[in-house]
C-alpha positions as CSV (number, residue, x, y, z in Angstrom):
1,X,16.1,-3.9,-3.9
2,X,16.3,-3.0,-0.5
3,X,14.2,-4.6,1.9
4,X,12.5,-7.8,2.9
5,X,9.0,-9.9,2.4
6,X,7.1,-9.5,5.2
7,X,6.5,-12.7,7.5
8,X,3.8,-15.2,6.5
9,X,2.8,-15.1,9.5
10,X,1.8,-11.3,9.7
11,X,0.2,-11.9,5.9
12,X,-2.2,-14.4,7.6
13,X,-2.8,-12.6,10.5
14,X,-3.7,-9.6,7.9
15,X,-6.1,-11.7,5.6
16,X,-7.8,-13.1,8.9
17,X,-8.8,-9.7,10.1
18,X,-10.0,-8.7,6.5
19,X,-12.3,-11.7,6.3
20,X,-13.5,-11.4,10.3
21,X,-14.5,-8.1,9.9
22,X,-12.0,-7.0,12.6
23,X,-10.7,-4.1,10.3
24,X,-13.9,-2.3,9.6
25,X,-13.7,-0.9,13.3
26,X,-10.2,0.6,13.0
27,X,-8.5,3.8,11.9
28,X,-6.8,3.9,8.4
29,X,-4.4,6.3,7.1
30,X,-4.1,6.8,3.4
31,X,-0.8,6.1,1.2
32,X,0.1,9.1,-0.3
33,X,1.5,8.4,-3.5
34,X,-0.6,4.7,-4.0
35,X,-4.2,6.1,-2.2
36,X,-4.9,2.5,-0.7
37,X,-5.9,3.1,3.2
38,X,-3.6,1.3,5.5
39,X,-4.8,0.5,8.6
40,X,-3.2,1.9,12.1
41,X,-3.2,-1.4,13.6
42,X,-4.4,-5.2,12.8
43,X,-4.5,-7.9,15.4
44,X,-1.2,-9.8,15.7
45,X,0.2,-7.8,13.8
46,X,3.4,-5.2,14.7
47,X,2.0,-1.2,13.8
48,X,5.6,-0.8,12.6
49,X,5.2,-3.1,9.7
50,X,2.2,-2.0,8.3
51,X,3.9,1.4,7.1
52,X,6.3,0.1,4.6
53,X,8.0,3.5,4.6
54,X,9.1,3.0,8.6
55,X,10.5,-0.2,7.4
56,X,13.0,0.8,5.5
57,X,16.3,2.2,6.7
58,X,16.4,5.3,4.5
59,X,12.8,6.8,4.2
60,X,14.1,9.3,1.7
61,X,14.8,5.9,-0.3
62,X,11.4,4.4,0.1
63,X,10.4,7.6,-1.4
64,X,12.2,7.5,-4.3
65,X,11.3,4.1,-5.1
66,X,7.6,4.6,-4.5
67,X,7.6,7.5,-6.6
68,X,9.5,5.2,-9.1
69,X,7.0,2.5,-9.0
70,X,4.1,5.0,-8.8
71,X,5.1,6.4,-12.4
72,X,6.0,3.4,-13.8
73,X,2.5,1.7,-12.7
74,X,0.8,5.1,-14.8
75,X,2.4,5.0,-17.5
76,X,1.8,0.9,-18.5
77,X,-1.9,2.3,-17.1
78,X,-1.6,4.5,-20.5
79,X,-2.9,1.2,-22.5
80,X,-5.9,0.6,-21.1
81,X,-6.7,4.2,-19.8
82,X,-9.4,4.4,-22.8
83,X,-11.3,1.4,-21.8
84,X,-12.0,2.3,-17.7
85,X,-14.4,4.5,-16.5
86,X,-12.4,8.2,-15.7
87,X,-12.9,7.4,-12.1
88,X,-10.7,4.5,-11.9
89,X,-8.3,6.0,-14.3
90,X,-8.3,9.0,-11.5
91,X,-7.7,6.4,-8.5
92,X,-4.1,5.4,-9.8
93,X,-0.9,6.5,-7.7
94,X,-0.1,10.4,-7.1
95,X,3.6,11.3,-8.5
């Protein structure tokens, strides 16, 4: 793939901010394809990494592979669609 983990460090700095409460001041953005709210900035944290469409060279490629992943995430969501309540079977990824 194309690509790279992102730094342990920035993972920590992430989960701190979630447990501290220092992200339920901020702005979010939603993912368009995935619907999860990113937020615009976390402390210690670069704004450019948190978008993992601007980390990729090619954005058009990010796309594609987001849209890839999105469809393939629905359809193994097919099995258990009967069993969830239709709301959480509407909050998968957009493709």
């Amino acid at each position: 793939g194309t690509g790279s983990r992102m730094k342990l460090a920035h993972t920590r700095a992430m989960l701190r901010a979630a447990l501290s409460g220092a992200l339920d001041r901020g702005k979010f953005t939603q993912d368009p394809i995935f619907g999860f709210q990113v937020p615009a900035s976390v402390p210690e944290v670069p704004d450019g990494v948190l978008t993992p469409r601007s980390t990729w060279p090619d954005p058009k490629g990010y796309d594609a592979q987001a849209r890839k992943l999105a469809t393939m995430f629905r359809e193994n969501f097919e099995q258990y669609r009967a069993e969830v309540p239709a709301e959480v079977a509407a909050a998968g990824p957009v493709v």
